[in-house]
C-alpha positions in Angstrom: 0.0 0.0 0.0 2.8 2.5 0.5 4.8 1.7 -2.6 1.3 2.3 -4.3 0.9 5.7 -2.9 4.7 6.7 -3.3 4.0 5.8 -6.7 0.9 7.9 -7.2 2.6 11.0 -5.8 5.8 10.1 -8.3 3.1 10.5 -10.7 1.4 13.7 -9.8 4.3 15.4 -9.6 5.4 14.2 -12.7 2.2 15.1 -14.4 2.2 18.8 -12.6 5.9 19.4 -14.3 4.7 19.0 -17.3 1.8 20.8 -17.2 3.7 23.6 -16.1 6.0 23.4 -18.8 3.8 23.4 -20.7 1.8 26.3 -20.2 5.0 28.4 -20.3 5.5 27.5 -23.9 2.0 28.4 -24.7 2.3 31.7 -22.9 5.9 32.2 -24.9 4.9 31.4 -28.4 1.2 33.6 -28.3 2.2 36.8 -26.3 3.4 39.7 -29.0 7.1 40.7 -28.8 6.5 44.3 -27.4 9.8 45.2 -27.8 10.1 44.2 -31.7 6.7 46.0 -32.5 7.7 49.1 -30.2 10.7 49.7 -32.4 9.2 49.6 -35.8 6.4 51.9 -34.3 9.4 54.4 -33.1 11.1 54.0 -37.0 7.8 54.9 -38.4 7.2 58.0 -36.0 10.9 58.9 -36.9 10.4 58.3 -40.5 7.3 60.5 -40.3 8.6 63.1 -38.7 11.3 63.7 -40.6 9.5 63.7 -43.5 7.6 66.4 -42.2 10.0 68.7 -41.3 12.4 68.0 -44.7 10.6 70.8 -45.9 10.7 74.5 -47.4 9.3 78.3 -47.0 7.0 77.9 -50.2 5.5 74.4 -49.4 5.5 74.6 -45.4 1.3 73.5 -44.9 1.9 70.8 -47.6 2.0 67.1 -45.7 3.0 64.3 -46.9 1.0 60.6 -46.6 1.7 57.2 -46.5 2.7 54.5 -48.8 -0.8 52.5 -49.9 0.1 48.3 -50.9 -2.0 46.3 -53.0 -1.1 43.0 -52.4 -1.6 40.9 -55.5 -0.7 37.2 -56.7 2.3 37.1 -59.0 1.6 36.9 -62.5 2.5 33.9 -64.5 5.4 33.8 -66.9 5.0 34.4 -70.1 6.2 31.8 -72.8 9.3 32.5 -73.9 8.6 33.6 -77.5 6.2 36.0 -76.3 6.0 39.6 -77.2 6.4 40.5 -73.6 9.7 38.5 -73.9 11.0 40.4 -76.1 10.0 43.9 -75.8 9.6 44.4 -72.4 12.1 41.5 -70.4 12.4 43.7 -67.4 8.7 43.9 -66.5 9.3 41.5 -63.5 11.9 43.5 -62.2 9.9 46.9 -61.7 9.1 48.7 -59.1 5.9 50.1 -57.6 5.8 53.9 -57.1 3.8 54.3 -54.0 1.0 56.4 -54.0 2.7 58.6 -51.3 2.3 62.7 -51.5 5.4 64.6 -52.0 6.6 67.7 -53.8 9.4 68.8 -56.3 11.0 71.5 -58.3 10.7 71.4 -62.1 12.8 74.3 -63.0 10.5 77.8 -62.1 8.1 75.1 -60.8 6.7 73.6 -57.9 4.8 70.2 -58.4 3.1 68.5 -55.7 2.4 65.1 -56.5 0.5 62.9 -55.6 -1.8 65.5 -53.9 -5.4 63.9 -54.0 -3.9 60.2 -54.6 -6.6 57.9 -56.4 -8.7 55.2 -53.7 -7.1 52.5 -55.5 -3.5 51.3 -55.7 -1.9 49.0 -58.2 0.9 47.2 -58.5 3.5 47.8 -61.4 3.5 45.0 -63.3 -0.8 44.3 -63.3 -1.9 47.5 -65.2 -1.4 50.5 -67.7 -1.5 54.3 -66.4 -3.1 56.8 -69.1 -1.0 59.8 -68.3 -2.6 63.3 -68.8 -2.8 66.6 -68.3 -4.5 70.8 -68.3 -6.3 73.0 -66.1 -9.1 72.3 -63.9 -11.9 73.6 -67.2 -10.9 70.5 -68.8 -11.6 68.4 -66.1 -15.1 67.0 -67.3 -13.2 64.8 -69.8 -12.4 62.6 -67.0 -15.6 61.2 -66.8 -15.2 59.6 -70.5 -11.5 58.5 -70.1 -12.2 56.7 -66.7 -15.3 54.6 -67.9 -13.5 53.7 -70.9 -10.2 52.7 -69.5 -10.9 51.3 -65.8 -7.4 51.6 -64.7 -4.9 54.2 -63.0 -5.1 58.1 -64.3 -2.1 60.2 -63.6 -3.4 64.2 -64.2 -1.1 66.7 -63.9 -2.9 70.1 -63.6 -1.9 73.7 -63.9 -3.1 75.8 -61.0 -1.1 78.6 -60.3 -2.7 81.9 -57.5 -6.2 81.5 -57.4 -6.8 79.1 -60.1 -5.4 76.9 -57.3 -8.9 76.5 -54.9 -10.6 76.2 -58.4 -9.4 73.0 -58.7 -9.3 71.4 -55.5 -13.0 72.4 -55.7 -13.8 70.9 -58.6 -12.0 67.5 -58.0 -13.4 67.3 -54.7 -17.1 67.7 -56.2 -16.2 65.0 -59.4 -14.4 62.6 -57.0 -17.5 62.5 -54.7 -20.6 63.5 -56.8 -20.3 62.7 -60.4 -18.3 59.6 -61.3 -16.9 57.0 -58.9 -14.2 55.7 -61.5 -12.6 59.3 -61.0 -12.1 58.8 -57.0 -11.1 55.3 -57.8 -8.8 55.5 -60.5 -7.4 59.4 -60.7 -4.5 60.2 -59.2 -3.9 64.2 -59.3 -0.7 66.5 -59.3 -0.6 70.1 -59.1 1.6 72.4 -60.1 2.5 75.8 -60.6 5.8 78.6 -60.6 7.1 79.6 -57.7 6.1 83.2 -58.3 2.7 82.3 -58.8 2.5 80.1 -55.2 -1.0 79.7 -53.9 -1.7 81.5 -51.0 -2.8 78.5 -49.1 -1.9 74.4 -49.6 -4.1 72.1 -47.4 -2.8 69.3 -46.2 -3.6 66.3 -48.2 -5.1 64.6 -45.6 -7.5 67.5 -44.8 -9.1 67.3 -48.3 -9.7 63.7 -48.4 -11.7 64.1 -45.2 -13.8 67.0 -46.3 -18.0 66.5 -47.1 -19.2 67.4 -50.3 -22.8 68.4 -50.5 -23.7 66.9 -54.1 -27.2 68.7 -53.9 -25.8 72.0 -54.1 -24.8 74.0 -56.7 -21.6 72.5 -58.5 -18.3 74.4 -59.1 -18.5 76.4 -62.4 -15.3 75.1 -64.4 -16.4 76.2 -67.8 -16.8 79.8 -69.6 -14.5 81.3 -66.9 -12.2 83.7 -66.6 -8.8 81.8 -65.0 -5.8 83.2 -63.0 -4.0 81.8 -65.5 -6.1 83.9 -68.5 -6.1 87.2 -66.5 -2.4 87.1 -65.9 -1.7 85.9 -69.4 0.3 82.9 -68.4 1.8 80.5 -70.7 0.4 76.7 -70.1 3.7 74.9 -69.3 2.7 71.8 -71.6 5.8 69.5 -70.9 6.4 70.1 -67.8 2.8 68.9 -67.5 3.1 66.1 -69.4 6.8 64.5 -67.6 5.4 65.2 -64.1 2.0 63.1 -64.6 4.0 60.3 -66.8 7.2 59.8 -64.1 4.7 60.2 -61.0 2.5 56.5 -63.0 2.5 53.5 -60.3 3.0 51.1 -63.3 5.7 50.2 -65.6 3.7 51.0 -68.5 2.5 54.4 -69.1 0.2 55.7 -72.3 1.0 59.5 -72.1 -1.9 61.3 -73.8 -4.0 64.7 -74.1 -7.2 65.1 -72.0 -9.3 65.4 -75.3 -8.7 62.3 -76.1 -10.8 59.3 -75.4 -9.1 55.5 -75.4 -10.8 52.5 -76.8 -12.6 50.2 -74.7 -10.7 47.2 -73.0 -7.7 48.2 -73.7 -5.7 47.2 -70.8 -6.5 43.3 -70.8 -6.4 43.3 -74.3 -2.8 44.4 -74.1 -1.7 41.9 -71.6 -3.3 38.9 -73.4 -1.1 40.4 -76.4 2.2 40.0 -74.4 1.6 36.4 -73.7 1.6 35.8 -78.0 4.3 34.8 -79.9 5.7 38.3 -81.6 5.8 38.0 -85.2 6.8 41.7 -85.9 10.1 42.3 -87.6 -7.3 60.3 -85.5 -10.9 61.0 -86.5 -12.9 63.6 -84.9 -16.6 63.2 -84.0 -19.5 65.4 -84.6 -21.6 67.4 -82.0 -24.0 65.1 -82.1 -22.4 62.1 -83.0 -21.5 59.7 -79.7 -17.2 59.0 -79.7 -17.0 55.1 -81.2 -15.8 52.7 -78.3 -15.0 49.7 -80.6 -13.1 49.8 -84.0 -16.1 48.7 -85.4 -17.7 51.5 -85.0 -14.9 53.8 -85.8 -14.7 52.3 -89.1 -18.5 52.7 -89.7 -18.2 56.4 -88.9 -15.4 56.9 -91.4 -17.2 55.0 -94.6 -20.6 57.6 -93.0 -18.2 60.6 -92.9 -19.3 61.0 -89.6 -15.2 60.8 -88.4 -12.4 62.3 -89.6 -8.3 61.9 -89.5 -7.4 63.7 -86.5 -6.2 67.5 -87.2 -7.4 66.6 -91.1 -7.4 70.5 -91.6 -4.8 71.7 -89.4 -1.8 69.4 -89.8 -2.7 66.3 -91.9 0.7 65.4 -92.6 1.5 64.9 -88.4 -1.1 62.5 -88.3 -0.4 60.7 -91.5 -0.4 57.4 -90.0 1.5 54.7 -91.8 -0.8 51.6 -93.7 -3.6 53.9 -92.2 -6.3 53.1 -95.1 -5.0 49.0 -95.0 -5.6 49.6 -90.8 -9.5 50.1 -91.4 -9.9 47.5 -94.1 -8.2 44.8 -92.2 -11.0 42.5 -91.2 -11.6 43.1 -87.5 -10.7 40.3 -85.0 -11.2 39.6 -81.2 -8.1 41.0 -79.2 -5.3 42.8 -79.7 -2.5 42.4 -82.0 0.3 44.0 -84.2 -0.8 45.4 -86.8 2.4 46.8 -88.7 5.6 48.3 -87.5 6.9 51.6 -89.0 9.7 53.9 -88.3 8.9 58.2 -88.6 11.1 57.5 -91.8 10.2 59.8 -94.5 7.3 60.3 -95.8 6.2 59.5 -91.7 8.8 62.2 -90.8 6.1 64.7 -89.5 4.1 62.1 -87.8 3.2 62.7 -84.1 2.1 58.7 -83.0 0.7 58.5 -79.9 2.3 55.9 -77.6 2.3 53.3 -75.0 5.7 53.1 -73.3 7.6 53.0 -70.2 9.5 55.8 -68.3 12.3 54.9 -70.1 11.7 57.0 -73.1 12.7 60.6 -73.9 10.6 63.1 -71.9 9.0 66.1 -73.1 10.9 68.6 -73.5 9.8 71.8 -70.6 10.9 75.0 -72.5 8.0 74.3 -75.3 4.9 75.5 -73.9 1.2 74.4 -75.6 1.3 78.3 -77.0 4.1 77.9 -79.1 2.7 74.9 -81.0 4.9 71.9 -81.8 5.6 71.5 -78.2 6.4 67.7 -78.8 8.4 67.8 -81.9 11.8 67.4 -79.8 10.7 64.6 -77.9 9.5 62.9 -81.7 13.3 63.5 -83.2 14.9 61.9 -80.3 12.8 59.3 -80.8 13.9 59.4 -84.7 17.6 59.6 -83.6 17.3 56.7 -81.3 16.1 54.2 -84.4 12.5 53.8 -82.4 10.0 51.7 -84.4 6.7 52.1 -83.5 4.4 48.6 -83.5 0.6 50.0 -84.3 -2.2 47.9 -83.1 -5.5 46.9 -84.8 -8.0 47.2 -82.6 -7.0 50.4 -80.4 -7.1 53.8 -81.3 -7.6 57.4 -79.4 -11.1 59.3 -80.8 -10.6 63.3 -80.2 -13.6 64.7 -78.1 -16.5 65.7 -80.6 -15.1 69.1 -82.3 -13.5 69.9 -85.7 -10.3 71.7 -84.8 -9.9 74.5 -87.6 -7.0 76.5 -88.6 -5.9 79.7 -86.7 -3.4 81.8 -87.9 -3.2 84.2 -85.1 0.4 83.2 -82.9 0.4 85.2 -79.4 3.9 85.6 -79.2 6.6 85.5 -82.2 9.2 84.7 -79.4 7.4 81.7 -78.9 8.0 80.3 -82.7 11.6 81.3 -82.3 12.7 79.8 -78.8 11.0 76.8 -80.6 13.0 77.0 -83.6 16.0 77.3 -81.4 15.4 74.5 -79.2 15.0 72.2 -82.4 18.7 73.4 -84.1 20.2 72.7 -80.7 19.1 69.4 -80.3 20.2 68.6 -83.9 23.7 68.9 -82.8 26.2 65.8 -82.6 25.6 64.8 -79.2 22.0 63.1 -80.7 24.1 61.0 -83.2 23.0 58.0 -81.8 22.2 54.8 -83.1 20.0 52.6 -80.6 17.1 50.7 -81.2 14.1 50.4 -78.9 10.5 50.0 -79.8 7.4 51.2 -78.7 3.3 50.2 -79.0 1.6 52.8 -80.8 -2.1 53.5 -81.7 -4.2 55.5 -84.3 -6.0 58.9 -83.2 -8.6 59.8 -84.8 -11.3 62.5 -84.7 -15.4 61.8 -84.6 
């Protein structure tokens, strides 16, 4: 009887050991390691504060954000003859530009990007970002663009003195009132000289949380009278056009004017595309005449004469688009594909293609403002200079918003033809004698 109760104590004590033991594990591998979590919260305080006080006399109220993450399943490879393959091998590697607000200095400018970031994020390798640009009274163009392309918008706008609440007004009201895909999908930058610094910047944050009452009254942005107009400022075209295309989340960008609306489905199109095996070695609509979404249609507007070669009867000969009249009579097939590959070879020297690239390509060139006309002419003879070819696409094209252009004769400036001139003999001097190849995915404008 005793060895059977020595036994049973053996036991119990035995038993409580391990249950201790136990319990100490349990506790160890569930509790959080404060430490650990304390420290990355101290980096991040650091990190912001810092940021915050990295700062300057002309942008002191302007504050920047945070980083937003999409995360998102990797992509599978593509074969290995694939266009993507071949043009683009590098894709993998990019990087995603966060969707963080900061500011810069262009030259005489100030650009503050990423100022009312979009509500969606993507990563760099899942989408396209139609890169754009003006002034808050050609804003309402949005609303076409987004429910046509249904991916990331990078705007730069002009808002120099007054012209600056203007447009936080009238983003505020489209973001919140008119279209969703704007809030979604827009990511806008302002900018203007330093001369012409607003008098206030809210912070970003304090926009994003202000209420719009939709049932008022909404902002007038058309027929007015701008800062801009009453102080007869020049609209800085280029540097417009580099600070929305360098400021794109995604490795491809497709810079663009705001007047111009894409085709429908683009962007998956395109990526299908990629995956196939590469065998490569504008109209403008009527008042009354609704832009053409599908090529389709475009094509049935041409044969009505209801659509029109872009700029037909201002500068035909930049928008003479190589194989244009074998482009509409190819039969029409599902998806996208290659349709020919030219070079702006003579009699293409004057063309002005509009392109889907990457931020590696030439920018735009900021001494040419929209005034002096031509303002992308540099930009197209680098492109000349560097052997581009240019692979146009069947099914994709850019329609012009409905609007014949016509001819005006009347220049505001002489000076403005002549610093043009004088940009355009410079760059024709040896240091462009280059002979690289690179290619880019171009697509037909045309007006309706």
């Amino acid at each position: 009887m005793g060895s059977l109760q020595l036994a049973l104590k053996r036991g119990l004590l035995l038993f409580n050991i391990v249950l201790v033991l136990y319990l100490c594990l349990s506790w160890t591998s569930t509790s959080p390691n404060q430490h650990s979590s304390s420290a990355r919260d101290v980096i991040k305080y650091k990190a912001t504060i810092h940021s915050l006080h990295n700062d300057t006399s002309v942008l002191k109220s302007f504050k920047h954000g945070k980083p937003e993450a999409t995360p998102v399943a990797d992509p599978p490879d593509p074969p290995l003859d694939s266009l993507e393959r071949k043009m683009f091998p590098d894709l993998k590697e990019c990087a995603t530009m966060p969707l963080q607000p900061s500011y810069q200095q262009r030259g005489d400018y100030w650009v503050l990007q990423n100022y009312l970031p979009a509500a969606m994020s993507f990563r760099c390798d899942e989408s396209i970002t139609f890169t754009t640009h003006g002034d808050y009274t050609f804003l309402h163009n949005l609303i076409p663009i987004t429910s046509r392309w249904k991916g990331p918008v990078s705007m730069a706008l002009y808002a120099p003195g007054d012209d600056f609440n203007a447009t936080i007004n009238t983003i505020l009201y489209l973001r919140d009132c008119w279209a969703e895909d704007i809030k979604k999908h827009v990511t806008f930058h302002l900018f203007f000289e330093a001369k012409h610094t607003p008098v206030k910047i809210p912070f970003t944050e304090e926009l994003l949380k202000r209420k719009i009452d939709c049932g008022q009254e909404p902002p007038l942005w058309t027929n007015v009278t701008t800062y801009r107009r009453q102080n007869n400022l020049l609209y800085p075209v280029n540097v417009a056009r580099n600070a929305a295309r360098q400021a794109a989340q995604t490795y491809f960008v497709f810079p663009s004017d705001v007047e111009l609306y894409p085709s429908i489905n683009f962007i998956p199109e395109f990526f299908n595309m990629l995956k196939l095996p590469d065998i490569s070695n504008t109209t403008k609509p009527r008042e009354n005449v609704a832009p053409p979404e599908t090529k389709e249609e475009l094509v049935r507007l041409l044969k009505e004469k209801q659509a029109f070669p872009f700029h037909k009867s201002v500068c035909p000969k930049c928008h003479n688009i190589p194989r244009s009249k074998e482009w509409r009579e190819d039969p029409i097939k599902p998806g996208l594909r290659v349709f020919h590959v030219s070079k702006r070879y003579s009699p293409y020297e004057f063309w002005e293609p509009k392109y889907m690239g990457t931020n590696k390509e030439p920018v735009f060139d900021e001494r040419l403002s929209w005034e002096g006309k031509n303002n992308r002419i540099i930009q197209a003879y680098i492109l000349c200079l560097l052997d581009y070819e240019f692979h146009i696409l069947d099914n994709a094209f850019l329609v012009h918003r409905p609007g014949i252009k016509k001819v005006v004769t009347y220049d505001p400036s002489p000076s403005l033809g002549l610093r043009r001139h004088t940009c355009l003999q410079w760059w024709g001097g040896e240091e462009w004698s280059l002979t690289a190849h690179s290619s880019t995915l171009g697509l037909p404008d045309v007006l309706v």
